[in-house]
DSSP file (Angstrom, degrees, kcal/mol; ACC not computed):
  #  RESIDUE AA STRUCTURE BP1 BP2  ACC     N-H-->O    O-->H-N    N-H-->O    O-->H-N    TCO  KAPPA ALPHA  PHI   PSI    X-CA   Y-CA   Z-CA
    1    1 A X     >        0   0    0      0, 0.0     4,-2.9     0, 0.0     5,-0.1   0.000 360.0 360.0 360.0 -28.6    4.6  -31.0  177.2
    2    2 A X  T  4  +     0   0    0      1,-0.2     0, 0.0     2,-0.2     0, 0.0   0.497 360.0  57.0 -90.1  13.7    7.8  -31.8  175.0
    3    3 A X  T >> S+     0   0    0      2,-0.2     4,-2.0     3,-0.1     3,-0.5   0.793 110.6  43.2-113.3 -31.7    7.8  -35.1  176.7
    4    4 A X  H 3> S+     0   0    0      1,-0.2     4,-2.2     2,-0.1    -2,-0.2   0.891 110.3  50.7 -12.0 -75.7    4.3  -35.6  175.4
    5    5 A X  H 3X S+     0   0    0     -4,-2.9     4,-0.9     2,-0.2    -1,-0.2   0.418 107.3  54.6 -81.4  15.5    4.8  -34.4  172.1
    6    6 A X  H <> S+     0   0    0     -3,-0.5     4,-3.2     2,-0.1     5,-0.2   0.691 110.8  59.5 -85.4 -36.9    8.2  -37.0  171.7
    7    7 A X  H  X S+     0   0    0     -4,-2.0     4,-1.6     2,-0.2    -2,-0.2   0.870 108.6  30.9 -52.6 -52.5    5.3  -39.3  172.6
    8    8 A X  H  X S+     0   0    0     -4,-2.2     4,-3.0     2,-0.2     5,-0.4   0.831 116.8  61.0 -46.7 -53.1    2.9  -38.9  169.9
    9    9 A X  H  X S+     0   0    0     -4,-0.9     4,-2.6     2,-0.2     3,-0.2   0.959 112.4  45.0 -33.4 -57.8    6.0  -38.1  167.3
   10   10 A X  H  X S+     0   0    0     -4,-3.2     4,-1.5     1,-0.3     3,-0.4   0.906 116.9  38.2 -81.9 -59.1    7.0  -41.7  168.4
   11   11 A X  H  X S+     0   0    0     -4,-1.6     4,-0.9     1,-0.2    -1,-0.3   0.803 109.9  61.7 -55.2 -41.7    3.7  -43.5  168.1
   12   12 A X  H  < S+     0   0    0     -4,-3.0    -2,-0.2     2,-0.2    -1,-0.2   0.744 102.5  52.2  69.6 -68.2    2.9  -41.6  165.2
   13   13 A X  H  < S+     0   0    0     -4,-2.6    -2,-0.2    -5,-0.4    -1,-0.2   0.920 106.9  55.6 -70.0 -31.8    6.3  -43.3  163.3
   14   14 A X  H  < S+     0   0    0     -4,-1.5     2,-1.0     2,-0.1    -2,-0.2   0.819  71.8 113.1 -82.1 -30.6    5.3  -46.5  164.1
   15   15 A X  S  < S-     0   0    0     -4,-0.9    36,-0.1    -5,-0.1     6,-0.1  -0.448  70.3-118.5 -77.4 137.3    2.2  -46.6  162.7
   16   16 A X    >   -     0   0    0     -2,-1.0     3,-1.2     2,-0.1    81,-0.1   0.305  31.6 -95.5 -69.4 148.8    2.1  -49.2  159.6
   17   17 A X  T 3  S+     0   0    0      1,-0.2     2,-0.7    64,-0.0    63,-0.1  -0.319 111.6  27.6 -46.1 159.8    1.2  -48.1  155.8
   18   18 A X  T 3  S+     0   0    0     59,-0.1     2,-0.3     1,-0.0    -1,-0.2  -0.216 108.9  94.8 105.5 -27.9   -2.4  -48.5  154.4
   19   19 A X    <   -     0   0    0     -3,-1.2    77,-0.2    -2,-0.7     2,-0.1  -0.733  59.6-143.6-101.0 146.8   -4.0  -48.1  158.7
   20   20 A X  B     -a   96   0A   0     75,-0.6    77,-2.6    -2,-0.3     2,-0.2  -0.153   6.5-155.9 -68.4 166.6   -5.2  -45.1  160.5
   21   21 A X  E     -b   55   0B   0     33,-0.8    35,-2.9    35,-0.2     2,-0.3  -0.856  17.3-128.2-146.7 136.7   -4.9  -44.0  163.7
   22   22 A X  E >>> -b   56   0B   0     -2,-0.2     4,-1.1    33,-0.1     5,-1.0  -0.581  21.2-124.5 -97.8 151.8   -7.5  -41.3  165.7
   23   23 A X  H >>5S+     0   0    0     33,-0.9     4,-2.0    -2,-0.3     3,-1.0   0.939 110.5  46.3 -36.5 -54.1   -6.3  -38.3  167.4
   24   24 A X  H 3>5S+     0   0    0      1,-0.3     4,-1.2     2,-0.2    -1,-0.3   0.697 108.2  58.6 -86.8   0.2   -7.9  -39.2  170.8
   25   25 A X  H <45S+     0   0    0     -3,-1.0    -1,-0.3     2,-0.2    -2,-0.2   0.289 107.6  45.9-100.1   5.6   -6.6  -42.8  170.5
   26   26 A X  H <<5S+     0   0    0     -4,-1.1     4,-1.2    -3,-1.0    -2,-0.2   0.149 115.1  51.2-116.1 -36.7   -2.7  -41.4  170.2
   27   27 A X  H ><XS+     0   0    0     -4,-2.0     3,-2.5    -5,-1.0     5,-1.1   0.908 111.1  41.0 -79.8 -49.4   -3.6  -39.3  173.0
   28   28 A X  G >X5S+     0   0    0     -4,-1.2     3,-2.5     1,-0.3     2,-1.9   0.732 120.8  47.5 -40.9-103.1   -5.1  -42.1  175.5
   29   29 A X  G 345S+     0   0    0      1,-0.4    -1,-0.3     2,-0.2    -2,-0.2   0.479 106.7  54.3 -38.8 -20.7   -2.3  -44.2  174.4
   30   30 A X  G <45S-     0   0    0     -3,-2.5    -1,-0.4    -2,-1.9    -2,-0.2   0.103 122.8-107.3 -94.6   7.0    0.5  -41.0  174.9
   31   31 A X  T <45S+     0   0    0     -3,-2.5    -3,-0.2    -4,-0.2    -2,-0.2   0.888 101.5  87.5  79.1  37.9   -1.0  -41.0  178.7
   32   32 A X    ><< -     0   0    0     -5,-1.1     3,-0.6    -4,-0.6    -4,-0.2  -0.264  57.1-171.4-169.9  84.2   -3.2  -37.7  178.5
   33   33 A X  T 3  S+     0   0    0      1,-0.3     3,-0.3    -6,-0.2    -5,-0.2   0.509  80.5  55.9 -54.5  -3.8   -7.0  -38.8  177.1
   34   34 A X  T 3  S+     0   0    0      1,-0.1    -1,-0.3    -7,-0.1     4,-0.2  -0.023  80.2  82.8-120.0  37.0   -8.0  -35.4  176.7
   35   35 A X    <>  +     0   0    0     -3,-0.6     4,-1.8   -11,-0.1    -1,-0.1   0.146  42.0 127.8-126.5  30.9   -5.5  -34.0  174.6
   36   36 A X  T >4 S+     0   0    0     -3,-0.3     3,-2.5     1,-0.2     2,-0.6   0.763  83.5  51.6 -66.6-102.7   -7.0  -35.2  171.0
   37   37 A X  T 3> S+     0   0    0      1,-0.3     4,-0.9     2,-0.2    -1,-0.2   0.399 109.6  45.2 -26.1 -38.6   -6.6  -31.4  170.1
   38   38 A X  T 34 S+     0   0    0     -2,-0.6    -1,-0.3     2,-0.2     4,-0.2   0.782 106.3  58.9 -78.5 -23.7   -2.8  -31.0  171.2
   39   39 A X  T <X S+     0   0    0     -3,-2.5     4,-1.9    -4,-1.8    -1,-0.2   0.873 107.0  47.2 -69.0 -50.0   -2.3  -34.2  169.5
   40   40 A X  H  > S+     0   0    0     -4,-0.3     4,-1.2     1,-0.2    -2,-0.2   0.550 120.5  44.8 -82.3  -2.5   -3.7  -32.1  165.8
   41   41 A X  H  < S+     0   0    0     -4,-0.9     4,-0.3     2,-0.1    -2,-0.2   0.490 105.4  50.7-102.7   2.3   -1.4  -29.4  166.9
   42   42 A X  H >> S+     0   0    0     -4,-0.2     4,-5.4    -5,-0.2     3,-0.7   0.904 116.1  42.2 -85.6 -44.8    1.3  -31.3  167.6
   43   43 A X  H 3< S+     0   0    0     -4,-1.9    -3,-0.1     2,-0.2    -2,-0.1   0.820 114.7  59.8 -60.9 -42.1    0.9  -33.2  163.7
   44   44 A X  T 3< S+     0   0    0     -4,-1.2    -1,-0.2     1,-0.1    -2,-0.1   0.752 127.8   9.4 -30.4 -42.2    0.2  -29.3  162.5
   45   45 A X  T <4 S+     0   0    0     -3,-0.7     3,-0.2    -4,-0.3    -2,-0.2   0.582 110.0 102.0-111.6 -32.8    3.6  -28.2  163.7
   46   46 A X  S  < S-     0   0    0     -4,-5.4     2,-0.9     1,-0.2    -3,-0.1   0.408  92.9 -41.0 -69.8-157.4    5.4  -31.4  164.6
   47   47 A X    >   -     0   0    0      1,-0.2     3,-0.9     2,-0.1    -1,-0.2  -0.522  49.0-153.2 -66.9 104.1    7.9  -33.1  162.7
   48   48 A X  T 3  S+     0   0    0     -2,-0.9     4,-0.3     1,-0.2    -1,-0.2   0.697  90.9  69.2 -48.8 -36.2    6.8  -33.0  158.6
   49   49 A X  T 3  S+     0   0    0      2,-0.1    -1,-0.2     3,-0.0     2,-0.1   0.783  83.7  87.0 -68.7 -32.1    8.8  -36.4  158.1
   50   50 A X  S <  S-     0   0    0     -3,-0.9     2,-1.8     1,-0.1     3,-0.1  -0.560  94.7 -94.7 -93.8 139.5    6.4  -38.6  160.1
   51   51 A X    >   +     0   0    0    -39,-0.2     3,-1.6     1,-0.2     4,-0.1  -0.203  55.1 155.2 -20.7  46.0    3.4  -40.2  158.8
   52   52 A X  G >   +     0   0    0     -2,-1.8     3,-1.7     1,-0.3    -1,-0.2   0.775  64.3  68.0 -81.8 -11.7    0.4  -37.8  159.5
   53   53 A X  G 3  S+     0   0    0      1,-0.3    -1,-0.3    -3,-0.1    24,-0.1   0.421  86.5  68.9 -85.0  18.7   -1.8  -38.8  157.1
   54   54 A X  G <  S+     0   0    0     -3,-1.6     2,-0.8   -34,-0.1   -33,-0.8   0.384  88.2  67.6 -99.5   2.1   -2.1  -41.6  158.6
   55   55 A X  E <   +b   21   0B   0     -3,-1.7     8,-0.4   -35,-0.2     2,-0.3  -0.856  57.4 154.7-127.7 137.7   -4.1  -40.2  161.7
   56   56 A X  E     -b   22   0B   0    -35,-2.9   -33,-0.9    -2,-0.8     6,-0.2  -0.937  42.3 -52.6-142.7 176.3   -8.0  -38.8  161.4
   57   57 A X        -     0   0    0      4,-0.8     3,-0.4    -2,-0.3    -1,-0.2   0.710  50.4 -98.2 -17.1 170.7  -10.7  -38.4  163.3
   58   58 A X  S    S+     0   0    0      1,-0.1    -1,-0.1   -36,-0.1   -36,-0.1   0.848 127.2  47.6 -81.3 -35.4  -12.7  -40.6  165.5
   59   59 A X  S    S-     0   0    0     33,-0.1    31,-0.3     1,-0.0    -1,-0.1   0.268 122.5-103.9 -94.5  42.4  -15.1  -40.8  162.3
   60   60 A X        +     0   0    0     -3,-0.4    30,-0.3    29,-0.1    -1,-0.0   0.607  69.6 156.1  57.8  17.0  -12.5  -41.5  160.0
   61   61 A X        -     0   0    0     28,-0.2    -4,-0.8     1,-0.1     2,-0.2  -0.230  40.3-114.2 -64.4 163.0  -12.5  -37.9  158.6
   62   62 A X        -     0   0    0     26,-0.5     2,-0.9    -6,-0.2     8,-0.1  -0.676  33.1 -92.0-128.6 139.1   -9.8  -36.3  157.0
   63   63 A X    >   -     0   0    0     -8,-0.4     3,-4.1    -2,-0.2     6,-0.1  -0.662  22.8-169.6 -76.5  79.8   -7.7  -33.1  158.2
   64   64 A X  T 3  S+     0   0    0     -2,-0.9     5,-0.2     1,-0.4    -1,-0.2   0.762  96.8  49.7 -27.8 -37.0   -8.8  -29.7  157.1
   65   65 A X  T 3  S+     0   0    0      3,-0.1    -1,-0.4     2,-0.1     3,-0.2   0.609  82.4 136.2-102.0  -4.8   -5.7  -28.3  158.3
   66   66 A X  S X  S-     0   0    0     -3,-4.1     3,-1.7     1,-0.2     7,-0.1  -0.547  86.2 -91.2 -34.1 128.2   -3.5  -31.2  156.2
   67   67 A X  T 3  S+     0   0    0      1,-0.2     5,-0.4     5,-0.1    -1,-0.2  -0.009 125.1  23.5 -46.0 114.2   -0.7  -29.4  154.6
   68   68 A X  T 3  S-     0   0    0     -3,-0.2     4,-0.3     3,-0.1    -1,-0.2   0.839 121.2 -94.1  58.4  32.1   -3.3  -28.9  151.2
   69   69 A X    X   -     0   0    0     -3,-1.7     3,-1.4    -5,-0.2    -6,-0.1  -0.211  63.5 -47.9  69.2-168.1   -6.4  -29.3  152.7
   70   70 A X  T >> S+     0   0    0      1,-0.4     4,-2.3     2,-0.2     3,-1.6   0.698 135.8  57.6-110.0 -42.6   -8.5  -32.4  153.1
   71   71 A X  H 3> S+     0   0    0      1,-0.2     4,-0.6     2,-0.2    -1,-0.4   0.762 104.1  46.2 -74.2 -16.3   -7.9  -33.2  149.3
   72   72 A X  H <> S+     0   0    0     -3,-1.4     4,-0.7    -5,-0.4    -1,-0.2   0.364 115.2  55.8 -93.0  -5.8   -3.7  -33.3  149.3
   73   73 A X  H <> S+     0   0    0     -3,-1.6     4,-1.3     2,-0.2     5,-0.3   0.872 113.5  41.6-107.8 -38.2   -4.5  -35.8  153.0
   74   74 A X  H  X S+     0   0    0     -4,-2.3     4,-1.4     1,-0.2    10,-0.2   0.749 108.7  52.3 -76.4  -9.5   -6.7  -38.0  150.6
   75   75 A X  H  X S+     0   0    0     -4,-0.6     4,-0.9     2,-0.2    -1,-0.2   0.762 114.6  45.5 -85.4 -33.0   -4.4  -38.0  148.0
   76   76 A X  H >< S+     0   0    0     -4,-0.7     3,-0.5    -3,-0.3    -2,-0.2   0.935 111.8  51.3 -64.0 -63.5   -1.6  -39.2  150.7
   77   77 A X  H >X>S+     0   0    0     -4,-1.3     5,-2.4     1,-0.3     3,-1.8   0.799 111.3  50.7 -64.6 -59.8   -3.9  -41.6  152.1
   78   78 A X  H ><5S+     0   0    0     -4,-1.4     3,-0.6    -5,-0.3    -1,-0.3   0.874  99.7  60.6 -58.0 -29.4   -4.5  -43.0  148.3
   79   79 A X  T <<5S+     0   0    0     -4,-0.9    -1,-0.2    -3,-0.5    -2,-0.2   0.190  98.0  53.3 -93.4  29.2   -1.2  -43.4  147.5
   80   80 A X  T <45S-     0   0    0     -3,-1.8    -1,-0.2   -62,-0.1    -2,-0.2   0.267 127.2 -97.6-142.6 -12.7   -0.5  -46.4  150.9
   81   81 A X  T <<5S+     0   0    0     -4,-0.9     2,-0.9    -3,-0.6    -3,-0.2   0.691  80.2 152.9  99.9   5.0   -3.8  -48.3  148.8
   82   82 A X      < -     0   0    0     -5,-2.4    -1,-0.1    -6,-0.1    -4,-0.1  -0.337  44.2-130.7 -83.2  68.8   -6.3  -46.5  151.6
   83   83 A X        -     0   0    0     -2,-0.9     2,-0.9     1,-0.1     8,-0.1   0.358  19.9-154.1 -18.4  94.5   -9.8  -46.0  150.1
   84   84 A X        -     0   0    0    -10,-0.2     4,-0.3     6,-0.1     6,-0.2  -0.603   7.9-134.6 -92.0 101.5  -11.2  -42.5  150.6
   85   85 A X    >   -     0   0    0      4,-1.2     3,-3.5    -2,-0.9    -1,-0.1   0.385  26.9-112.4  -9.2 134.9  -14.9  -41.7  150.6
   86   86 A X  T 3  S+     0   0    0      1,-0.3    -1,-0.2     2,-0.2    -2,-0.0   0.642 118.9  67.8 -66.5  -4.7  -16.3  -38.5  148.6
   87   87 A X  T 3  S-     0   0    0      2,-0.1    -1,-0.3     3,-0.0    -2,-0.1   0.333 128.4-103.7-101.1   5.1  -17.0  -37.2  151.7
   88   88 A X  S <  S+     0   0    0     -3,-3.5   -26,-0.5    -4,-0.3     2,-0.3   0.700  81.6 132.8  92.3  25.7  -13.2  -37.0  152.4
   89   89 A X        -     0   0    0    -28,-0.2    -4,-1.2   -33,-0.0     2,-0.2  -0.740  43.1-147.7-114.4 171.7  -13.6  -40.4  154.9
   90   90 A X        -     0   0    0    -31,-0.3     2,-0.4    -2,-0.3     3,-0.2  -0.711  28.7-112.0-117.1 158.7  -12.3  -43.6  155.8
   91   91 A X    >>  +     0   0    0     -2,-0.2     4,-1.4     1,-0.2     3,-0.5  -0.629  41.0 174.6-101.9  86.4  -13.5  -46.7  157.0
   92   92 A X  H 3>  +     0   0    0     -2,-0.4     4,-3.3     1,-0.3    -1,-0.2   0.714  67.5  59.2 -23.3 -60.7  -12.1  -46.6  160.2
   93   93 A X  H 34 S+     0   0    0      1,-0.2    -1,-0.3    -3,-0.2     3,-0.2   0.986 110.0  43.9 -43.2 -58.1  -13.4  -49.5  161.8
   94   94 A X  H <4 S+     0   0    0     -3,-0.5    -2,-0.2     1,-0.2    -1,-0.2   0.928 125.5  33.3 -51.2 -42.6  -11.9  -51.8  159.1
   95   95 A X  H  < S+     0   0    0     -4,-1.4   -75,-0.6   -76,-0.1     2,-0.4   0.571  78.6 128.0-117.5  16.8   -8.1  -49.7  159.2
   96   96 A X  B  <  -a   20   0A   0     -4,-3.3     2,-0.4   -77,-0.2   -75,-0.2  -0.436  51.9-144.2 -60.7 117.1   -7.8  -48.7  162.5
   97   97 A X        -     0   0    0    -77,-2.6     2,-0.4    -2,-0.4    -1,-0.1  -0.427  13.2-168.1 -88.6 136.6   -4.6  -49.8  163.8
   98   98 A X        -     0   0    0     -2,-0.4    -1,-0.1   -77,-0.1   -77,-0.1  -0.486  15.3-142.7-131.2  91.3   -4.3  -50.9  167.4
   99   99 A X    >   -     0   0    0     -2,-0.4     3,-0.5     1,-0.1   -84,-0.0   0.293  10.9-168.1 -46.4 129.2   -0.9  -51.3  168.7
  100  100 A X  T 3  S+     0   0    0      1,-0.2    -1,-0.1     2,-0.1    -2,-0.0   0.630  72.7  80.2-101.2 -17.2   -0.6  -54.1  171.0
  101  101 A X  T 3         0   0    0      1,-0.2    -1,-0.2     0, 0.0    -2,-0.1   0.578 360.0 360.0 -72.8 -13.9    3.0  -53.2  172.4
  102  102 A X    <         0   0    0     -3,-0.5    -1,-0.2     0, 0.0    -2,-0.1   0.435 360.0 360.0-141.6 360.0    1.6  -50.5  174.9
């Protein structure tokens, strides 16, 4: 598992200001596609220094469980020039980032 979560940490850091990444798209890409949940408990617990507002949902939604709820994750998200929906969303399609190196 800790070789996992070094995985995610590490993909995680790399994605670029102003793009998203979803939870089950860090796990497929960290080798274990069914682990989008261990992937929000690994960004719950993991390393505070790394980007996390930079990962949401598969519909661009925003993290209830963000360190100051859903509104301190858009505020994060606002401050990298990412337009957030009143409905606490993103438009994913447009800022999903998709790493080409793995």
């Amino acid at each position: 598992m800790s070789e996992f979560k070094d995985r995610v940490q590490d993909l995680v850091s790399l994605i670029p200001r102003g793009r998203v990444m979803s939870y089950g798209q860090i796990a497929v890409l960290c080798g274990n596609p069914r682990a989008a949940r261990i992937v929000g408990g690994i960004a719950h617990f993991g390393d505070p220094d790394l980007p996390w507002q930079r990962v949401v949902n598969k519909q661009g939604g925003l993290a209830r469980g963000y360190p100051g709820g859903m509104e301190s994750h858009k505020k994060a998200l606002e401050a990298e020039g990412v337009t957030v929906a009143q409905n606490y969303t993103i438009d994913i399609e447009k800022l999903l980032w998709k790493p080409t190196s793995r």
